[in-house]
C-alpha positions in Angstrom: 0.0 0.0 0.0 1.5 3.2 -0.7 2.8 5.3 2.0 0.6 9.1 0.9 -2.6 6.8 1.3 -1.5 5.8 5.2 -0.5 8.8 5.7 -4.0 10.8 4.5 -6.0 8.0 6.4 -4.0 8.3 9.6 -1.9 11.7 9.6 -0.6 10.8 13.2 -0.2 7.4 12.8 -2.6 4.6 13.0 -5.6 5.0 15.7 -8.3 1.8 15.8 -11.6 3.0 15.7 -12.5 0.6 17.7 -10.1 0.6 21.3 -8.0 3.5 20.3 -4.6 1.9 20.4 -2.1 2.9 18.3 -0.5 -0.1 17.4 -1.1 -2.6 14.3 0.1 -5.1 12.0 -0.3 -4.2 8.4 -2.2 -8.2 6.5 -0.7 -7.2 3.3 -2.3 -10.7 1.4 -6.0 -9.2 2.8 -4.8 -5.0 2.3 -6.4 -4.3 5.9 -4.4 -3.4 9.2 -5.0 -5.4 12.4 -5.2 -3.8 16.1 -2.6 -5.4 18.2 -5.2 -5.2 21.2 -8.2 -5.5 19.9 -7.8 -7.1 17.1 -10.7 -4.8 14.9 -9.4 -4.9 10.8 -9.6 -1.7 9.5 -9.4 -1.8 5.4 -7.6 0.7 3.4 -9.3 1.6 0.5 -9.9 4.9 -1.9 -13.3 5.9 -3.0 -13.9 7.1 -6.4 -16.7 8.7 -5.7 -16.0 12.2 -4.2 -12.3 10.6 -3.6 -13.3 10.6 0.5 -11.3 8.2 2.6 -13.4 6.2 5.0 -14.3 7.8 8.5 -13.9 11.5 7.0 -17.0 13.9 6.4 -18.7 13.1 3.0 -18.4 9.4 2.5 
């Protein structure tokens, strides 16, 4: 995945929506990111429509 998508998605670093932590494992075969404590998969994707990343105002 490249690195300007992480970095629009999560401009401080990763932050599961879920528990809050701040750590994660990056399932590159499945293109999601796993919460170390939780566990919660959060996908990284780009929408066409609008170009919105998921979570942010518009999608």
């Amino acid at each position: 995945m490249p690195a300007a998508f992480l970095e629009l998605r999560w401009p401080e670093g990763f932050r599961c929506p879920k528990c809050g932590n701040s750590t994660c494992c990056a399932i590159g075969s499945r293109k999601v990111f796993q919460c170390h404590r939780c566990h919660h998969q959060v996908q990284l994707h780009w929408q066409s429509k609008g170009n919105h990343l998921p979570g942010e105002p518009g999608t």
